[in-house]
N, C-alpha and C positions, 0 to 999 in steps of 0.2 A: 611284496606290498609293505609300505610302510606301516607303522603301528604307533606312530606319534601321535600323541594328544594335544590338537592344536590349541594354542594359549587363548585365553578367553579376556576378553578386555570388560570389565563392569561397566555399566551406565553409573555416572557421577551422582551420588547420594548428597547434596548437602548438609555436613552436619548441625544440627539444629534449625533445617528448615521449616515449613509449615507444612503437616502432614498433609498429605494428596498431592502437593506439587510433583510435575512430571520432569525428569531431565533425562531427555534423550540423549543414546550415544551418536555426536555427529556423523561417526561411521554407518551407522546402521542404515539400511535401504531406507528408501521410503516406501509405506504402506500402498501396498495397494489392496484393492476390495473385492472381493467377487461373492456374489449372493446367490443361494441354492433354493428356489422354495419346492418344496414336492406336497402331493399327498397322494390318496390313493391311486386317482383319478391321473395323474401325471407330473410333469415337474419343470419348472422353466430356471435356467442358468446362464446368468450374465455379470458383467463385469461393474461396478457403480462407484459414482463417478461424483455424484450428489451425496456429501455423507451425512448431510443435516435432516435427507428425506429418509435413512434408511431404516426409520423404527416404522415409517406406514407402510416398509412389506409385512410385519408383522401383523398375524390376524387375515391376511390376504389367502395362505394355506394355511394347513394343518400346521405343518414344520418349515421354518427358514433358517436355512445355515448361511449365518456370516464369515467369511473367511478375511482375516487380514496377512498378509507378508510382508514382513518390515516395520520397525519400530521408531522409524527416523525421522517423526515428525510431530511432536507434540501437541498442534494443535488439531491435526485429522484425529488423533487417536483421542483427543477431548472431546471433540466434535460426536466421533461414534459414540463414547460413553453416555455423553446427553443426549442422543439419539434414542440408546437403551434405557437410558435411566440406572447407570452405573454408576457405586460407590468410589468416589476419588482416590479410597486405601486401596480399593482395589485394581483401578489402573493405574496407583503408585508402582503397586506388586508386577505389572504387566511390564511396564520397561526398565524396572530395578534388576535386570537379570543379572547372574541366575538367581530363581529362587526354588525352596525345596520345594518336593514335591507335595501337595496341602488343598484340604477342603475347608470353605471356608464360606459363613451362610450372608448373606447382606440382604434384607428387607423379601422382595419378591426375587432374587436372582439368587445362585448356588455358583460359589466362585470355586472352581479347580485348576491346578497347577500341577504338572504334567512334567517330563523332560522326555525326550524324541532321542534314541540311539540312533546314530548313523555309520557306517564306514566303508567308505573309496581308499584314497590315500594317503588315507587320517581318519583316528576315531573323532567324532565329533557328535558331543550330546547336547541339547536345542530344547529351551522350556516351551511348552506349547502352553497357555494358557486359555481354559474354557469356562465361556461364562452361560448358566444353564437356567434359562427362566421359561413361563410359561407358552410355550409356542415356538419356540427361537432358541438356539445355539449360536454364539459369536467364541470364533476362537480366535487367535492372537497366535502369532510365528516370527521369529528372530527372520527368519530370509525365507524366499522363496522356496520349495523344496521339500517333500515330505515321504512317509508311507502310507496316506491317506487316500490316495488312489482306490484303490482296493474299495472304501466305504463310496466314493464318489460312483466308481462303475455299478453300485447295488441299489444306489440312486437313480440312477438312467436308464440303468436295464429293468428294475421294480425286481431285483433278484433279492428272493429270500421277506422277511415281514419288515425292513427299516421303511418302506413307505407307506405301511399300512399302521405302523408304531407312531406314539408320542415322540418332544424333545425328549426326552430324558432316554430312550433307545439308542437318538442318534449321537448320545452323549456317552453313552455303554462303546458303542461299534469306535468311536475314536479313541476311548479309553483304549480297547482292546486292542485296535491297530496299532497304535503307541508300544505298548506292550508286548505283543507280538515280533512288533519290528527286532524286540532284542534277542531273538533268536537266530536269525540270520546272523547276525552281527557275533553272538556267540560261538556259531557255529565253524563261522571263520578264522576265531583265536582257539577252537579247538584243532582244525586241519594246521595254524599255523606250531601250534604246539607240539602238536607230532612230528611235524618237519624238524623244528627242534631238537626233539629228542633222539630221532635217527642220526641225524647231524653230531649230536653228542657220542652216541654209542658209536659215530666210526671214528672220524677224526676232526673234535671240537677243535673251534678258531677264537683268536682273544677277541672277535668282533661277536661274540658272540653271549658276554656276557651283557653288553647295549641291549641287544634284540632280547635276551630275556629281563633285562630290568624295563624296557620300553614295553614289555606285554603285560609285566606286575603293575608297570604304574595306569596302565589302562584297564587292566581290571580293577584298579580300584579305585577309577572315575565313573566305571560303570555299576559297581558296588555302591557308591554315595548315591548315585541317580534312581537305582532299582528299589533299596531299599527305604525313603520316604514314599514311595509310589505304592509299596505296599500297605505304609501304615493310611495312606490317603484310602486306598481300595477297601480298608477295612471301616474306615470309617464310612464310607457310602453305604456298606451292609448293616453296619450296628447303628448309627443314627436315625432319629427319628425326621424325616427330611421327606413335606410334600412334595417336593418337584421328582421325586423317585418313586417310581412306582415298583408295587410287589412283584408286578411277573417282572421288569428288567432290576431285581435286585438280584432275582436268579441268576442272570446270563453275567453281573456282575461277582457273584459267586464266582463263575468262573473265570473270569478275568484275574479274580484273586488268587486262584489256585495256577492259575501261568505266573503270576509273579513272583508264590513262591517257587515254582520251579525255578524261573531264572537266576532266583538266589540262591537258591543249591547247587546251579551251574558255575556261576559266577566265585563263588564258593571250592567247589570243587578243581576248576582250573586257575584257584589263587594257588593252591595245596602243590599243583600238579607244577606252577610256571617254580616254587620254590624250592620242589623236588629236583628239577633242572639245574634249578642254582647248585645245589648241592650235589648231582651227578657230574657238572663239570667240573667244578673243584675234584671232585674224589679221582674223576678219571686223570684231569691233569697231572692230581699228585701217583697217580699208580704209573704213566707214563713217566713221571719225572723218577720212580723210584727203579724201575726196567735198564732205563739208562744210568743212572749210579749206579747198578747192580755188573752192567757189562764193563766199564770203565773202572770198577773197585777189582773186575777179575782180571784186566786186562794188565791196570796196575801193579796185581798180585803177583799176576803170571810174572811180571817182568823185573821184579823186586831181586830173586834170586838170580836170575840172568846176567843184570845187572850188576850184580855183585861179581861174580865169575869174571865177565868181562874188565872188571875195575883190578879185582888180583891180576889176571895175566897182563893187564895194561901198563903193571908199573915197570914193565921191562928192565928187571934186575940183569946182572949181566951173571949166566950162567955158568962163564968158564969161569970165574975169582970162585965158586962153591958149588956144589951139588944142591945145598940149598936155597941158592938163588933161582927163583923161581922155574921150575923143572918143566921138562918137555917143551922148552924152548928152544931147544935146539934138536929137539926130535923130527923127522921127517911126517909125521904122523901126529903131533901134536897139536895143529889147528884142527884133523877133525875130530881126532878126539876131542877138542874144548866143545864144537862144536854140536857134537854128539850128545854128549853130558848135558848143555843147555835143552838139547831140543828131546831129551829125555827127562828132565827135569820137567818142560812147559807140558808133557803129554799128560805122566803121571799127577801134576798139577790138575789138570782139565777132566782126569777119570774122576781124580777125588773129588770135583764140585761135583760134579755131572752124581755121582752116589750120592752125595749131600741133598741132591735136592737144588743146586744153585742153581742149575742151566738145566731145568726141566726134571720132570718126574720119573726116578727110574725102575723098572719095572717091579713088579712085585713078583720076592722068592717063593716060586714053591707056589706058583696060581699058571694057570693057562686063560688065554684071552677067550672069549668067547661071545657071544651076543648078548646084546643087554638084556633084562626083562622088562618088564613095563612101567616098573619102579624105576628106569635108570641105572639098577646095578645088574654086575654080571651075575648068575645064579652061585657061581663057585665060592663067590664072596658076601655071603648072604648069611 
């Protein structure tokens, strides 16, 4: 699986524009709408089509969830905001993506900013924007696509208290889906981590310092995402904010204690992708030092040999002196050269092999025997 963080294009800010102006990115989808209203009693879901009528489902149930996907049209997303009766800075903030993760209070509505972890063939993290007012949830999504599923089937099925709660419940359960989402996603760069690190301890590949630079730099796009989302989470529980009620500040409690988990995961497999870095360098240079090691002996060995063979090769002529190079005219004098060389390379190879060079050689005056529990032999103890 790849582990690339696919590039992210900003929607165009003008500088020194008029604050509230919207400039969508021409690429982004277009918005489409779909409305959720439930309450106790039951819940009806459709698609909407009219965005100028969609502030009279409000007040219809208990709870109406607006969902938008796509950002690619500035005037629908005008349109819903005057539907809600939403602040212009704050659907500046909805299609300026990315923005950090942030709470943030406007007249009767509670503006929250979000980012969504995802990953297929690509990490890719996604602002969700939620806007939280009396009766009604509108959230906002860069494309189609979510983990919000989960909240939707608890809607339909009436599974667990989200349809018997306030907005501000169904504004906890998305938080939490968000949040949650980043555990699968984590869970994935820890199997791929380990694969890694097997990979390294037998026999690492140069293609392999990519794949762990492509894991570091993804955990620390999902480190930038995680952590504003915490300090957003703590502000929900410490502010003093009507649209939040005291029993879902609880369940917000715990939303905040997953996000700091994820930052202690996220955290912890920064440590782990560096420890790699560093196990591959050391093992390359321990292989690269194995191989000097055979090639400085091999060298060694052949140094004196060498030499031997360069004396009897000057072929002095033996009959003008006795000391022109001797046993050259001996019938037995190639093996003796012979002999002497390959007596030479043994006694060579005993004395590394005692050193310690080509392995470890036994210890005088111990008997082998089985280990104890520590790892050493008792004898040696």
């Amino acid at each position: 699986m790849k582990r690339k963080l696919r590039r992210r294009r900003m929607s165009g800010k003008v500088v020194g524009d008029v604050p509230g102006t919207l400039h969508v990115d021409p690429e982004a989808p277009t918005p489409v709408v779909r409305a959720i209203a439930y309450g106790p009693d039951g819940f009806e879901e459709r698609e909407e089509t009219d965005l100028s009528s969609l502030g009279e489902l409000v007040g219809k149930t208990p709870v109406t969830w607006v969902n938008v996907d796509g950002l690619g049209d500035a005037e629908a997303i005008e349109a819903i905001g005057k539907a809600f009766g939403l602040h212009p800075l704050a659907l500046e903030d909805v299609v300026h993506v990315p923005q950090r993760a942030k709470v943030e209070q406007y007249a009767e509505t509670l503006f929250i900013v979000t980012r969504m972890a995802m990953l297929a063939e690509h990490l890719d993290t996604e602002q969700v924007s939620l806007f939280l007012g009396k009766g009604f949830v509108l959230s906002f999504q860069e494309r189609a696509g979510d983990c919000l599923d989960p909240v939707r089937d608890r809607i339909r099925k009436g599974m667990g208290r989200i349809r018997k709660a306030d907005a501000d419940y169904l504004a906890y359960a998305i938080l939490d889906a968000v949040v949650d989402g980043y555990f699968p996603v984590l869970e994935q760069y820890g199997e791929h981590l380990e694969a890694l690190e097997e990979e390294i301890a037998g026999r690492p590949e140069p293609s392999m310092i990519g794949r762990i630079h492509d894991a570091k730099r993804d955990l620390l796009a999902l480190r930038r995402a995680i952590w504003p989302q915490r300090e957003a989470l703590n502000a929900l529980l410490r502010e003093e904010l009507d649209l939040i009620g005291e029993t879902t500040r609880v369940y917000l409690r715990d939303c905040y204690d997953h996000a700091v988990q994820i930052i202690d995961m996220v955290e912890t497999f920064r440590e782990i992708a560096s420890g790699l870095l560093d196990a591959y360098h050391t093992n390359i240079s321990n292989r690269m030092n194995e191989i000097m090691k055979v090639l400085t002996i091999i060298a060694t060995i052949f140094i004196p040999l060498g030499f031997l063979a360069g004396i009897w090769g000057m072929n002095f002529n033996a009959d003008k002196s006795f000391w022109n190079m001797p046993l050259l005219s001996q019938p037995w004098g190639y093996r003796f050269a012979l002999g002497l060389m390959l007596t030479i390379a043994v006694v060579m190879l005993v004395l590394f092999w005692r050193k310690g060079w080509l392995g470890s050689p036994p210890a005088e005056g111990t008997k082998a025997g089985p280990a104890g529990p520590t790892g050493r032999r008792p004898d040696r103890e």
